[in-house]
C-alpha positions as CSV (number, residue, x, y, z in Angstrom):
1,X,-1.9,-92.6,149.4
2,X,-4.4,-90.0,148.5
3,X,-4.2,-85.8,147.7
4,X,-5.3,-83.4,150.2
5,X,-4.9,-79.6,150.0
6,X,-7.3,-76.6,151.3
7,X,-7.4,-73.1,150.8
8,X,-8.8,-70.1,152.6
9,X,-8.3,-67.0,152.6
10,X,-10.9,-63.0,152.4
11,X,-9.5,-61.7,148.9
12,X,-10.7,-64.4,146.0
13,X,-11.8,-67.3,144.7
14,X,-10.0,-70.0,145.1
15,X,-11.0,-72.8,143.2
16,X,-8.7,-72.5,140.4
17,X,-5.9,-72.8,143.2
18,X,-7.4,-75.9,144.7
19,X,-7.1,-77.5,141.1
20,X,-3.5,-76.2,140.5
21,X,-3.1,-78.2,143.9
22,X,-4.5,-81.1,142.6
23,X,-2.3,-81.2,139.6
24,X,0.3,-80.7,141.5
25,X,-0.9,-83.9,143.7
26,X,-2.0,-86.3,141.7
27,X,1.0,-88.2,141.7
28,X,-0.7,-89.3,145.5
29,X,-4.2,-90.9,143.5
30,X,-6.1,-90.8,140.5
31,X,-9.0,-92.8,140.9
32,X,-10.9,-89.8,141.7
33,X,-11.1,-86.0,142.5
34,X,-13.5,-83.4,144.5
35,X,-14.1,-80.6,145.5
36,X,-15.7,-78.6,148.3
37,X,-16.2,-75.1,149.3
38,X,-18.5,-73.1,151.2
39,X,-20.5,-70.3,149.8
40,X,-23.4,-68.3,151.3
41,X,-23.3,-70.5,154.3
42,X,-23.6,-73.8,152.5
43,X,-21.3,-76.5,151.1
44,X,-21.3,-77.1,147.5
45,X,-19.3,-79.6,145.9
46,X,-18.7,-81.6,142.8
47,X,-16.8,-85.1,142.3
48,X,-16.5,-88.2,140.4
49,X,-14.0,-91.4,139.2
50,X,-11.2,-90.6,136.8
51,X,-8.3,-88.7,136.6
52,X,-8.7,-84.5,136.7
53,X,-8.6,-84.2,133.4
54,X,-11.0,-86.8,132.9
55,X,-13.3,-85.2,135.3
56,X,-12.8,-81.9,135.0
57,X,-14.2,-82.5,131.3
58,X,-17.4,-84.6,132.6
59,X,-17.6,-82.0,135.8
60,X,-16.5,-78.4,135.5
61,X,-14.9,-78.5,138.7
62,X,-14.1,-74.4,137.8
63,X,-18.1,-73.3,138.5
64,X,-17.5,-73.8,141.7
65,X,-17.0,-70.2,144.1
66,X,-15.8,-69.9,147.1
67,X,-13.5,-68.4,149.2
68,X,-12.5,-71.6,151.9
69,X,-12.3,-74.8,150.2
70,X,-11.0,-78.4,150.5
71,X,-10.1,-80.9,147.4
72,X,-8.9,-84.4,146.8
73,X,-7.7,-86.8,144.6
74,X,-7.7,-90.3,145.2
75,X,-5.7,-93.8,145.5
76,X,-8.8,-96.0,147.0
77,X,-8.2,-97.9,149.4
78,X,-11.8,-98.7,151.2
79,X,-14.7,-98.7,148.1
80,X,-14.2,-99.2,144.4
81,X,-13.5,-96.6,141.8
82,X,-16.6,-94.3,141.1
83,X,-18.1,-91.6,141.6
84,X,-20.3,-92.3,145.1
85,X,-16.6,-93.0,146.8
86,X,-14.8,-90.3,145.6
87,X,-14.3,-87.4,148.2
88,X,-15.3,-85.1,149.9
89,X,-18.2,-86.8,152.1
90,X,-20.6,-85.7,153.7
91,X,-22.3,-86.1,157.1
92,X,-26.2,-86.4,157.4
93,X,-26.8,-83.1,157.3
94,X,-24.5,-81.4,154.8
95,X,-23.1,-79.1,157.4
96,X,-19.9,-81.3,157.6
97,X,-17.7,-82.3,154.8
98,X,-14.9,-84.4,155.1
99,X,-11.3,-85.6,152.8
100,X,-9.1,-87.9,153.8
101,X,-5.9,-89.9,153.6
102,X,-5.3,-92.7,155.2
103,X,-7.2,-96.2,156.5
104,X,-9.4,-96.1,159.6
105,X,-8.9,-99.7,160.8
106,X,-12.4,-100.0,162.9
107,X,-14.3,-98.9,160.0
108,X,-16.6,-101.9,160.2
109,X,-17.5,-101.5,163.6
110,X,-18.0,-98.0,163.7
111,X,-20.1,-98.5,160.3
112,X,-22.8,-100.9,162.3
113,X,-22.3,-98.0,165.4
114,X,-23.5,-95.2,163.0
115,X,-26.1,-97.7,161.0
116,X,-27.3,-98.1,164.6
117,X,-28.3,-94.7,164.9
118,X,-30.0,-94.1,161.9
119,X,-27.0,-92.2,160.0
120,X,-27.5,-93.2,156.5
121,X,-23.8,-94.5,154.6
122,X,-24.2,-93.8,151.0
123,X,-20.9,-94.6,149.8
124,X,-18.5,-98.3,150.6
125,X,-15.3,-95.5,152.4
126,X,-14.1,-95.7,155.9
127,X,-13.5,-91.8,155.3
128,X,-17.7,-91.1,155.1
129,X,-18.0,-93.1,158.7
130,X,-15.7,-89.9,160.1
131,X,-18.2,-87.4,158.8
132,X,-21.3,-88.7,160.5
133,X,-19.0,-89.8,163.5
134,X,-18.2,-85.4,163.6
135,X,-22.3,-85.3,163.1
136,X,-22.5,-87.4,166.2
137,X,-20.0,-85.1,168.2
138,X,-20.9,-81.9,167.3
139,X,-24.8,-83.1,168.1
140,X,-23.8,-83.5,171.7
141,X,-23.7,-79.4,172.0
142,X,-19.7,-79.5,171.6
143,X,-17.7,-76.7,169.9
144,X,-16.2,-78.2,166.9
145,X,-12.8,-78.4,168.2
146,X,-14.1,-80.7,170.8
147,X,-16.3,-82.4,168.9
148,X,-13.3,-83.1,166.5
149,X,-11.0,-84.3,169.2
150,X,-13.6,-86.8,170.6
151,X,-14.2,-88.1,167.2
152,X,-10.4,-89.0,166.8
153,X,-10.5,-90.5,170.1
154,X,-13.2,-93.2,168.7
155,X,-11.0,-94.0,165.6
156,X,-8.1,-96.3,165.0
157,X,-6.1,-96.3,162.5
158,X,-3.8,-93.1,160.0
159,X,-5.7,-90.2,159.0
160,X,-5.1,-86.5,157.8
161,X,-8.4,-85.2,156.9
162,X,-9.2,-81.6,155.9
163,X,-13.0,-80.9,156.9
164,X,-15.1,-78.0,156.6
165,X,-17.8,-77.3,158.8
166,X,-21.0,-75.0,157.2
167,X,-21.4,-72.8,160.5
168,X,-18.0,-71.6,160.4
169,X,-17.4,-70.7,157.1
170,X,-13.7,-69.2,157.0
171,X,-12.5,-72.6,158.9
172,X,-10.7,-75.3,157.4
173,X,-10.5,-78.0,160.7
174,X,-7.4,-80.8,160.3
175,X,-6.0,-83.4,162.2
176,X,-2.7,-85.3,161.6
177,X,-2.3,-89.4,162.6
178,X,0.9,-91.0,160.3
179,X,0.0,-89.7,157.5
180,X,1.4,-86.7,155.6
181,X,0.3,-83.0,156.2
182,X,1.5,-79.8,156.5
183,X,0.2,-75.8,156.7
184,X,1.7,-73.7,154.4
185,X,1.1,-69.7,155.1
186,X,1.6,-65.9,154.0
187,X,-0.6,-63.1,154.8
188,X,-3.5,-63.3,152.7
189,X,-3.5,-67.3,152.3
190,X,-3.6,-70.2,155.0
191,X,-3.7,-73.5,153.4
192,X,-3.4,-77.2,153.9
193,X,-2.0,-79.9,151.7
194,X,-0.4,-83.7,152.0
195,X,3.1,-82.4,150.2
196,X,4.8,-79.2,149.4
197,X,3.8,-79.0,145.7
198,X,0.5,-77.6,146.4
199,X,1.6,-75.1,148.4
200,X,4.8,-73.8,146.4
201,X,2.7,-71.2,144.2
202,X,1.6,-69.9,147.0
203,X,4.6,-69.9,150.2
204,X,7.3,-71.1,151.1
205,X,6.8,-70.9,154.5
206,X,5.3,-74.1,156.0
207,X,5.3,-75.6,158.9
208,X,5.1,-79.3,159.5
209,X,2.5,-81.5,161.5
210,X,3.1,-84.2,163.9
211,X,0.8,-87.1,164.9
212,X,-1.2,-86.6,167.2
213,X,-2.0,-82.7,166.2
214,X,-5.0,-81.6,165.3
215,X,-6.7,-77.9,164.8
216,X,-7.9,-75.4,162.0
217,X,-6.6,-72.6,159.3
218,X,-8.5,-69.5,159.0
219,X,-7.6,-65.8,156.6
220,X,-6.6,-64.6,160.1
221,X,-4.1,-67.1,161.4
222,X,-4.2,-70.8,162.8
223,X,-4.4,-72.8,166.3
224,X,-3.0,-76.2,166.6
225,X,-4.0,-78.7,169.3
226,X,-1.9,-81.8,170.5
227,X,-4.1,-85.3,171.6
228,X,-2.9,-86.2,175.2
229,X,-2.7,-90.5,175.7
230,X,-5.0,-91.1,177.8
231,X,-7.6,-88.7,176.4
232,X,-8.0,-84.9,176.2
233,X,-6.0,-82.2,174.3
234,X,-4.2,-79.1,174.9
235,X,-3.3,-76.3,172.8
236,X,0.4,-75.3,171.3
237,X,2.0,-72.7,172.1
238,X,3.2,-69.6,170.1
239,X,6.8,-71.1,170.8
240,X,6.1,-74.6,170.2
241,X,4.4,-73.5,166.6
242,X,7.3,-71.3,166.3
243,X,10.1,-74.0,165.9
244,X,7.6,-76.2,163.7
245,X,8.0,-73.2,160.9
246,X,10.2,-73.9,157.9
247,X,10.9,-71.6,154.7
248,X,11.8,-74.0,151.6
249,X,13.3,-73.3,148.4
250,X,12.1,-76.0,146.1
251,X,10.4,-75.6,142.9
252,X,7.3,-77.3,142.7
253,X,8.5,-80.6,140.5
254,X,11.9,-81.0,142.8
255,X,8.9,-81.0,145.4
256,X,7.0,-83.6,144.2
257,X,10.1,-85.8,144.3
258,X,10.0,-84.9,147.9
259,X,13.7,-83.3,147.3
260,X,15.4,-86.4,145.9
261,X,16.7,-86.7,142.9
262,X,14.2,-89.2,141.5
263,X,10.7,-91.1,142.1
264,X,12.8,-94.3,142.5
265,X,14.9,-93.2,145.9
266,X,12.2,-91.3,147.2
267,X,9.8,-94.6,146.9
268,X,12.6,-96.4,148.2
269,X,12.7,-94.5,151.3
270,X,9.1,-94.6,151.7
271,X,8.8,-98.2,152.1
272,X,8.3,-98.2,156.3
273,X,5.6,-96.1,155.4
274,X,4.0,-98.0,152.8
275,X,4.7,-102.0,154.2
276,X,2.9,-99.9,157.6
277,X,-0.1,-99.1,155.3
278,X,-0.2,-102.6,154.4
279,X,-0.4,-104.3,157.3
280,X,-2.6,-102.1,159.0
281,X,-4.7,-101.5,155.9
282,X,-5.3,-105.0,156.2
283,X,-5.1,-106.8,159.6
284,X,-8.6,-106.4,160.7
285,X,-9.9,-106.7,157.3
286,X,-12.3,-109.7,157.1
287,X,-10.9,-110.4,153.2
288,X,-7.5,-111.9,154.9
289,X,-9.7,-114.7,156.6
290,X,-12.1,-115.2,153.2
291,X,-9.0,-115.9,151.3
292,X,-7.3,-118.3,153.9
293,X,-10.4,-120.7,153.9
294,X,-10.4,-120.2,149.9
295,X,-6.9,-121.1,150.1
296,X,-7.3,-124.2,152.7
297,X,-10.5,-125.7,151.1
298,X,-8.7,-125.8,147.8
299,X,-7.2,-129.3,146.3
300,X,-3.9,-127.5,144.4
301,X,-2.6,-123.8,144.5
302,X,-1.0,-121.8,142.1
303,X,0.4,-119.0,142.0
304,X,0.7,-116.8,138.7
305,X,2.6,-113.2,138.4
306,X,5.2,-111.3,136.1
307,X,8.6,-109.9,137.3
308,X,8.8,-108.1,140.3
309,X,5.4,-109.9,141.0
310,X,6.9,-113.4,140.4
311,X,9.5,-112.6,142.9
312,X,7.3,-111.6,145.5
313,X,5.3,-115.2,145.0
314,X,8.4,-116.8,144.9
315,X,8.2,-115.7,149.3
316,X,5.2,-116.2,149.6
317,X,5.6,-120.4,148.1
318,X,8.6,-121.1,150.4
319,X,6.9,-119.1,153.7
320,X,3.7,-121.1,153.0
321,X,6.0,-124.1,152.7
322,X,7.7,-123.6,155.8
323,X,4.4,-122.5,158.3
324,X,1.6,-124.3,156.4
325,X,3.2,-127.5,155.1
326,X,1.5,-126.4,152.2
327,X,2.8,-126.7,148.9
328,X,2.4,-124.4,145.8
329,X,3.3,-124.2,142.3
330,X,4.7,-120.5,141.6
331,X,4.9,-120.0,137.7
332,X,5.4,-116.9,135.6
333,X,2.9,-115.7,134.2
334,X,3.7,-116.1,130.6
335,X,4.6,-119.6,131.1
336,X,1.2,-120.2,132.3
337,X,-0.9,-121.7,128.9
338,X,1.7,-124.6,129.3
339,X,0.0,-125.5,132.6
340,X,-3.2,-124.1,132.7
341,X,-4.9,-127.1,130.5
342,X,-4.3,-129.2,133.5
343,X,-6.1,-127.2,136.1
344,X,-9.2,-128.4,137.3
345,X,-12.5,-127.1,139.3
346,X,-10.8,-127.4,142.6
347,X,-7.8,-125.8,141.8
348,X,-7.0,-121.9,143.1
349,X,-5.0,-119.2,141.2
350,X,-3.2,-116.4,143.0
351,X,-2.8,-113.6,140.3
352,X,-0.1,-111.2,141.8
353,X,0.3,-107.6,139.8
354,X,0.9,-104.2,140.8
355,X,-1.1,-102.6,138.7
356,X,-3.5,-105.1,137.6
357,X,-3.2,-104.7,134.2
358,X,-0.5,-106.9,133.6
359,X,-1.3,-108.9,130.4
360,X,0.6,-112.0,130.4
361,X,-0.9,-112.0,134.1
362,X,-4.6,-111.3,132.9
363,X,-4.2,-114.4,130.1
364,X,-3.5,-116.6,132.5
365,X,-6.3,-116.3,135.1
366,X,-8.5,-115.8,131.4
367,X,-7.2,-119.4,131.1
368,X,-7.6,-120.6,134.4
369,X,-11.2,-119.5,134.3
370,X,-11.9,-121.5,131.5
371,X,-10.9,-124.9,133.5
372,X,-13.2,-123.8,136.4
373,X,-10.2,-122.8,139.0
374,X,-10.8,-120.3,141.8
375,X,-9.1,-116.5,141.2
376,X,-7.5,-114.3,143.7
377,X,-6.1,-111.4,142.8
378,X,-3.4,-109.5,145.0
379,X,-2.9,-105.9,143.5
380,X,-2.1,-102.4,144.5
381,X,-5.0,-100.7,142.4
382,X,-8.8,-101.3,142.9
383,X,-10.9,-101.8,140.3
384,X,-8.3,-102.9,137.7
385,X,-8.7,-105.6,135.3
386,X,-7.4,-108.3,137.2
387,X,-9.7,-107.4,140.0
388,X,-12.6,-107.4,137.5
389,X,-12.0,-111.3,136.4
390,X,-11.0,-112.8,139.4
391,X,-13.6,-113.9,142.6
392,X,-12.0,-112.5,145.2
393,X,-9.6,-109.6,145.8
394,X,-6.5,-108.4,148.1
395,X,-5.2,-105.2,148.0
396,X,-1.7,-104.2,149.1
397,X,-2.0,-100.4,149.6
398,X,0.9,-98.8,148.4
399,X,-0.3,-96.1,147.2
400,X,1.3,-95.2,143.7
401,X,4.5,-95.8,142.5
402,X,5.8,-93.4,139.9
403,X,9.0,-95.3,139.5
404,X,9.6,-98.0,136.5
405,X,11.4,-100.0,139.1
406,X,9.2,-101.3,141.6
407,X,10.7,-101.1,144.7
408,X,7.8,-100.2,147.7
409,X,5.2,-102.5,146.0
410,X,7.7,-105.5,146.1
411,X,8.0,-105.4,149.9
412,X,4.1,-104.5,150.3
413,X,3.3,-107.2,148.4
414,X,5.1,-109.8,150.5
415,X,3.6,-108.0,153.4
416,X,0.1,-109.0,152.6
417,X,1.2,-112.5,151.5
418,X,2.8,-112.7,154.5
419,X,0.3,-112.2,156.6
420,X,-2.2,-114.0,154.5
421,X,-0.1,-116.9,155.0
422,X,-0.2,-116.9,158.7
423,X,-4.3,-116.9,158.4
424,X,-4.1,-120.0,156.2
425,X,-1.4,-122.0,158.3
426,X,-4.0,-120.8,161.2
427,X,-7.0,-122.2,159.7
428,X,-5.1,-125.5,158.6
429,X,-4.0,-125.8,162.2
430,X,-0.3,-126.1,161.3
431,X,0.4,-123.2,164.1
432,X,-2.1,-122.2,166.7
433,X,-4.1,-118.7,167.6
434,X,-0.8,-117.5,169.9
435,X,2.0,-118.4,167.3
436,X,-0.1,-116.6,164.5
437,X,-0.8,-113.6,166.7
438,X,3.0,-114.0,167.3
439,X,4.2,-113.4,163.6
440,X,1.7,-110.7,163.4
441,X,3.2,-109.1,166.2
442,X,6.6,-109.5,164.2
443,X,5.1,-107.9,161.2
444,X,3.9,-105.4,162.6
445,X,7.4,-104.2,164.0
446,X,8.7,-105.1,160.2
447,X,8.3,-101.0,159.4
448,X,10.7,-100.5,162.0
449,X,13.5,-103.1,161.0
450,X,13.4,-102.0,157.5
451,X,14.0,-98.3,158.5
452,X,17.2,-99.8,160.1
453,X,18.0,-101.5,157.1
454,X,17.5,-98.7,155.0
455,X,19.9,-96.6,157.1
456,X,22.7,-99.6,157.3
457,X,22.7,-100.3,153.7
458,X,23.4,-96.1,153.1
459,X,26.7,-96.6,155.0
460,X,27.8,-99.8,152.7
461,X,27.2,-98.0,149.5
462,X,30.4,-96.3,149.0
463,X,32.3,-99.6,149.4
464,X,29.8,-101.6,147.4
465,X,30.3,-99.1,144.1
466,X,33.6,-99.5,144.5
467,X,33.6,-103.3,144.5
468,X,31.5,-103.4,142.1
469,X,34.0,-103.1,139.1
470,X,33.0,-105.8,136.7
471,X,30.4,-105.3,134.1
472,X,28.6,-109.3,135.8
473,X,28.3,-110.4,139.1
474,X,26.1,-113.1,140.8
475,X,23.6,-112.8,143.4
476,X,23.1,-116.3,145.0
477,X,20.6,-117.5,147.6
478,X,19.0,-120.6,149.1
479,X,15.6,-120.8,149.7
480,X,14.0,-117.8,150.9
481,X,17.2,-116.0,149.7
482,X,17.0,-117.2,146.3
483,X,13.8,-115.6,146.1
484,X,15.7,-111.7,147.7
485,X,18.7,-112.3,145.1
486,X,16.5,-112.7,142.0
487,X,14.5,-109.8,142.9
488,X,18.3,-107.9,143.4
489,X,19.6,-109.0,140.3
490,X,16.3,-107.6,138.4
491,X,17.1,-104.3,140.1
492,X,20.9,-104.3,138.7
493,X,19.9,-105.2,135.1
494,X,16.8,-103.0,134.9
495,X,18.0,-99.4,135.9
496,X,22.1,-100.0,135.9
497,X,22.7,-102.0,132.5
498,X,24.6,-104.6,134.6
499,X,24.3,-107.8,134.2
500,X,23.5,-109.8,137.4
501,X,22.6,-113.1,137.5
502,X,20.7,-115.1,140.4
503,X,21.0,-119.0,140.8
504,X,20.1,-120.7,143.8
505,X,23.5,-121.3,145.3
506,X,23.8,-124.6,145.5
507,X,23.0,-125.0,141.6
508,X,26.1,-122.5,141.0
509,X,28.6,-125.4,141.3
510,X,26.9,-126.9,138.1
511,X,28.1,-124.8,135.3
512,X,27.8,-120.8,136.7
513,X,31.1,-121.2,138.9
514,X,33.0,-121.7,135.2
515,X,32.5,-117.9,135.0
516,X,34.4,-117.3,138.5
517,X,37.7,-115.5,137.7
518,X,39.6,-112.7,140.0
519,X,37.8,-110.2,141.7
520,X,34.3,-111.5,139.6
521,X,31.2,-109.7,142.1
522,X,29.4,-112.3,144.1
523,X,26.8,-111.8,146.4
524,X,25.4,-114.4,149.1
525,X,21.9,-113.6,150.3
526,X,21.8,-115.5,153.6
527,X,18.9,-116.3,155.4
528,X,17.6,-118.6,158.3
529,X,16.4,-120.9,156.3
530,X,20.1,-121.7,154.0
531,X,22.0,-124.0,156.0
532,X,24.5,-124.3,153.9
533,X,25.0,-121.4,152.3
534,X,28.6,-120.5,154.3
535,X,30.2,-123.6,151.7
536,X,28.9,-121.9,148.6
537,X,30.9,-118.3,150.1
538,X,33.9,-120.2,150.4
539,X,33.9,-121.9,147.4
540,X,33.7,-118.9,145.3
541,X,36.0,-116.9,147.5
542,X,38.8,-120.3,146.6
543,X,39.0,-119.0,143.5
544,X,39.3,-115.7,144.2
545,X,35.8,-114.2,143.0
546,X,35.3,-110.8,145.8
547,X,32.2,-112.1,147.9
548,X,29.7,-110.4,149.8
549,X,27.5,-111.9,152.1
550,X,24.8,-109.8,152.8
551,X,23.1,-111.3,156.0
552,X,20.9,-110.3,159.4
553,X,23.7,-109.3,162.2
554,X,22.4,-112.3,164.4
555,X,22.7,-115.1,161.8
556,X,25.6,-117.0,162.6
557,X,27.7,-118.7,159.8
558,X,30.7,-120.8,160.1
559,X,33.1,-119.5,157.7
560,X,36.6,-121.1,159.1
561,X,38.3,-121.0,156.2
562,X,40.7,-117.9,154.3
563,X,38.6,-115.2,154.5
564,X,40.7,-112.9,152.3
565,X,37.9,-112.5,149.5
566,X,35.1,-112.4,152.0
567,X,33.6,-109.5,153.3
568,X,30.1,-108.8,155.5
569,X,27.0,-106.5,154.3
570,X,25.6,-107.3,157.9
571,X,22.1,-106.1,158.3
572,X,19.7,-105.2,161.4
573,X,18.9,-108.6,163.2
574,X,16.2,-110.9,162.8
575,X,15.9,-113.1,165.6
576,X,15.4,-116.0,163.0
577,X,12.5,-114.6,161.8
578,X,12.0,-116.0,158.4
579,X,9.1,-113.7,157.6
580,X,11.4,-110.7,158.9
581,X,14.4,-111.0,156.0
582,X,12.8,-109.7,153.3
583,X,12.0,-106.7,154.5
584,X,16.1,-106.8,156.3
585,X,17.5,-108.0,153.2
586,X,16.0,-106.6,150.0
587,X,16.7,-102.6,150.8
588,X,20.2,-103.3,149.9
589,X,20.1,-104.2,146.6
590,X,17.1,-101.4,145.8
591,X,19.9,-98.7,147.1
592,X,22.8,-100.3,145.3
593,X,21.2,-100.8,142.4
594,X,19.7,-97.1,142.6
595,X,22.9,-95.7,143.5
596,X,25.2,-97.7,139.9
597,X,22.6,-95.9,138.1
598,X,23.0,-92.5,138.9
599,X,27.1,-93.3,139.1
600,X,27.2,-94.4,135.2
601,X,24.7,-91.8,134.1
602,X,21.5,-93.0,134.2
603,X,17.9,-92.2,134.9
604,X,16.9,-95.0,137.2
605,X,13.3,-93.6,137.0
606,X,13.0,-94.0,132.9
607,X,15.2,-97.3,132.3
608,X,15.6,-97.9,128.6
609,X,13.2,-100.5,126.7
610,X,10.7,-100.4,130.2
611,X,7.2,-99.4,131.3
612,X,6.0,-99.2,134.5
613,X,3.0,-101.7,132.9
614,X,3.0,-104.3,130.3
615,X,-0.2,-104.4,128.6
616,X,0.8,-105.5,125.5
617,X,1.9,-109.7,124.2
C-alpha cells in the first residue's frame, strides 16, 4: 500500500504541494519517497529509502521546479528498501516516468520480455517493468493514450500509476485497476492522489475512479477512458464523469482515517482489500514453492511468533496438520530459549512478525541460528530485522497498519500461510496438483466471504454489547477454533479492558467451568473441524452461562437439548472449508471488540500500556 499524488496546474510551482501530499500520505509507505516533475521539456527527479523527513534532509526534495509533477512514498512490496527501488522509474529513455501502487503479478515474465529487447532494469520493482513496457508502446508510433491502454492490456495484476510523459509536458496520464485513486479539481489545479488527504488543501471536489479507467489531468481539464474486456477502450462521457463528481467536507486528518472514527475500524474494513493483496501479491511468486521444498526437506518444524503472530501460527500448525500430515511445534516466542538448545542442523524455524522487529521474535531465530536450524521469516515489512537474519523470506503485503491492534495483518498473515501450506502438502504429495489448485481457487474467493462477514457481524453488534454485561467472558474453541477464540479474546483484553479468556473447549470442564454462574458471556467458535463442540454449548448453557455460538450458516450442529441460554452469531457459509473460517469467523470478534471500546470510552487505536512493536526484553 504505497502514496501516490500529482499536481499540475499554469500558475506555480508545485513541489512544495507535492510534499504537503506526501505528508499527508505517508500513513500508505515509508520505505521511501520521490519525486518527479517536468521542467524545460525534461524530467527531473530526486529519490531515496527512508521516511520524508529522513530524506528530505539527505535529498532536498524542495530544489526541485516544476509546474506538473508526480510523487511517491513507499510500502515495498517487489525490491528491498533503498534508494534504486524507490519511485518514480524511469523508462529507457527518460521520456517516461512512472509511480505506482499496487503488485503486477506477471512481473517476471514481462522482466525476461523487456531483458529480451535490450531494455535495461536497473532497479528489483515490478513498477520499472511498466515504464519500459510504455517505452515499448509508445515506440510503435502510438499516441500515448493508446500506447498506455495497450500496456495495461499486457499486465496482470492491481495498479494506479501516475506517469508523466516528457513530450507532453502539462499531462499527468493515470490508470485505475483495485487499487485506490481519485482526481481532485478546481480551476487552477487538477491533481491526482491514492486518498483524500492530499487533495484537501487544495478541493473538495473530487471525483472517484473505477477499475478499469484510465486517462490524464491537465491545467485545462481531464478525459477519462474506460478498458472494454476483450480489448480496446472508449471514452466517458460528460455525463458519465458528471455523476462520478463528489464535494467532501472532511478535514484532512478525519481524511486520513478514511472518515471513521479511528485507524483500527478503518483497517478493519480494509481487510478484503488487504487478504486480496496477499494472495495475489503472492500466488505466482516463485518464493511460495522455495519455502515448501525448505519446509518438506526439513527433519522438524517450528514455528516461533509473539501475540497476534502466535495466533496466526497457531492456523497455520493445525491446517498443516490436517492437509500435510505434517506436524509442527508452534511456541511463543519468548518461550523459545527453553527449546532452542535442542534444535539441530536439520531443523526449520518459521519466525512470524508483523513488523519484523519483534524482539522476543528476533532472540529466538538469534538462537536457532546458533544450533544450525533453517530461518524463514513471514513479515509485513521488507528489509526488517527479522528479514535480515533469516535465509529466506515471505512477505504478507498488508500494507501498513496504523492501529496498536492488529487486525488486517492477522488475517493476511494466515493468508500466506495458508497458501504456503497447500504448496508444501503439494510437494509432499499428501493432495495432488487439482486439490491444491482447488483450495487456491477457495482462497482466492476468501476476499469476498469476509466482506460478507464483515457486513453480518455489523447487524449482531447491537445485541452482542448488550449481552455483553459482565466485566469476564470466555471464548472457547476446538481445534482450528481454539486458534480464532484466542486471537478474539486478545482483541477484548487489549482495546476494551475486558477480561476474556480462551481455553480449548474441551479443557473448560477441568477447572474454567467453576467460574460459570448466571448470565456469565461465553462464546463457542465453531468450526468444521470441532466435532464436538455442540456438548461444550450445552454444558455451559446447563448452568445458565448466556452462550453464543458463533459459527458458518452451513455448519450443522446438534443442539437438542433446552436452548433457552443459547443463541446463534451465524456467519456467511463455508462449505466445510477449513481454510475458509478464519477469514468467516475472526471479523466478529475485531468489530465487537472495536465497538466495547468506543461504548466504555476508549481509544481502541492508543490501548493503554501497548505499542504497535515490542522492541524492547
Amino acid at each position: 500500500m504505497c502514496g501516490i499524488i500529482g499536481i499540475t496546474n499554469k500558475k506555480c510551482n508545485i513541489v512544495d504541494k507535492l510534499i504537503v501530499g506526501l505528508q499527508r500520505l505517508e500513513y500508505r509507505g515509508y520505505d521511501s519517497v520521490g519525486i518527479a516533475v517536468i521542467n524545460n521539456d525534461s524530467i527531473n527527479y530526486k529519490k531515496g529509502a527512508g521516511d520524508l523527513q529522513s530524506v528530505m534532509k539527505r535529498v532536498n526534495l524542495s530544489d526541485l521546479i516544476g509546474y506538473t509533477g508526480i510523487a511517491h512514498t513507499r510500502w515495498a512490496t517487489h525490491g528491498g528498501v533503498n534508494d534504486k527501488n524507490a519511485h518514480p522509474h524511469l523508462d529507457c529513455t527518460g521520456n517516461i516516468a512512472v509511480v505506482h501502487n499496487g503488485v503486477i503479478r506477471n512481473f517476471a515474465s514481462l522482466k525476461f520480455e523487456l531483458e529480451s529487447k535490450g531494455h535495461k532494469i536497473i532497479s528489483e520493482t515490478d513498477t520499472e517493468l511498466f515504464a519500459h513496457l510504455l517505452e515499448e508502446e509508445v515506440n510503435k508510433n502510438n499516441n500515448f493514450i493508446e500506447a498506455l491502454a495497450n500496456a495495461l492490456s499486457k499486465i496482470d495484476g492491481t495498479y494506479s500509476f501516475g506517469i508523466l510523459y516528457k513530450k507532453e509536458s502539462e499531462k499527468i496520464y493515470f490508470a485505475k485497476m483495485r487499487s485506490p485513486l481519485i482526481i481532485g479539481f478546481n480551476e487552477n489545479v487538477k491533481a491526482i492522489a491514492s486518498d483524500l488527504p492530499a487533495l484537501l488543501d487544495m478541493t473538495k471536489t473530487v471525483l472517484l475512479l473505477e477499475d478499469g479507467e484510465f486517462g490524464y489531468i491537465s491545467p485545462t481539464g481531464f478525459e477519462i477512458y474506460k478498458l472494454l474486456p476483450g480489448g480496446g477502450f472508449r471514452k466517458l462521457s460528460v455525463e458519465e464523469i458528471a455523476l462520478k463528481v463528489k464535494t467532501v467536507e472532511l478535514t484532512p486528518e478525519a481524511a486520513s482515517k478514511g472518515g471513521y472514527q479511528h485507524f483500527m475500524i478503518k483497517e478493519i474494513y480494509e481487510q478484503p482489500n488487504a487478504i486480496r493483496e496477499t494472495f495475489e501479491g503472492n500466488i505466482e511468486d516463485p518464493a511460495l514453492i522455495k519455502a515448501a521444498e525448505m519446509i518438506s526437506s526439513s527433519n522438524r518444524i517450528f514455528l516461533t511468533a509473539a501475540g497476534t503472530s502466535y495466533h496466526a501460527s497457531l492456523v497455520f500448525s493445525k491446517i498443516l496438520a490436517r492437509r500435510a500430515r505434517l506436524f509442527s511445534y508452534p511456541i511463543i516466542s519468548s518461550e523459545m530459549s527453553y527449546v532452542s538448545s535442542s534444535l539441530q542442523s536439520d531443523d526449520l524455524v518459521i519466525a512470524v512478525s508483523q513488523s519484523g522487529e519483534t524482539y522476543d521474535t528476533l532472540q529466538a531465530i538469534r538462537e536457532a541460528k546458533k544450533m544450525g536450524a533453517k530461518i524463514i521469516a513471514v513479515t509485513n515489512v521488507l528489509g526488517s530485522a527479522i528479514v535480515r537474519e533469516s535465509d529466506f523470506s515471505l512477505y504478507t503485503r498488508a500494507g501498513p497498519e496504523i492501529g496498536v491492534a492488529a487486525t488486517k495483518t492477522f488475517l493476511s498473515q494466515i493468508m500466506l500461510l495458508e497458501m504456503l501450506s497447500s504448496f508444501i502438502s503439494y510437494e509432499i504429495k499428501t493432495i495432488d496438483k487439482d486439490e491444491k489448485n482447488n483450495i487456491l481457487n477457495y482462497l482466492k474467493y476468501a476476499p469476498n466471504l469476509l466482506q460478507s462477514s464483515l457486513e453480518a457481524s455489523d447487524t449482531l453488534i447491537p445485541f452482542l454489547i448488550n449481552f455483553h454485561k459482565k466485566n469476564s467472558s470466555y471464548i472457547l474453541g476446538r481445534g482450528l477454533g481454539s486458534a480464532i477464540a484466542m486471537e478474539g479474546a486478545l482483541k477484548i483484553k487489549e482495546i476494551t479492558y475486558l477480561h476474556a479468556e480462551s481455553y480449548p473447549a474441551g479443557e473448560s470442564k477441568h477447572g474454567p467451568i467453576a467460574l460459570i454462574e448466571k448470565d456469565f458471556p461465553v462464546y463457542i467458535v465453531s468450526t468444521s473441524d470441532a466435532y464436538e463442540i455442540a456438548g461444550n454449548a450445552i454444558e455451559m448453557a446447563a448452568r445458565n452461562a448466556k452462550v453464543i455460538v458463533v459459527k458458518p450458516a452451513d455448519l450443522r450442529l446438534e443442539l437438542k437439548e433446552d436452548k433457552r441460554n443459547i443463541y446463534f452469531a451465524e456467519m456467511p457459509p463455508s462449505n466445510n472449508i477449513l481454510e475458509l473460517e478464519p477469514f468467516i469467523l475472526t471479523p466478529l470478534f475485531q468489530i465487537l471488540a472495536y465497538r466495547l471500546a468506543v461504548e466504555r470510552g476508549y481509544n481502541p487505536d492508543k490501548p493503554r500500556n501497548l505499542a504497535k512493536t515490542v522492541t524492547v526484553e
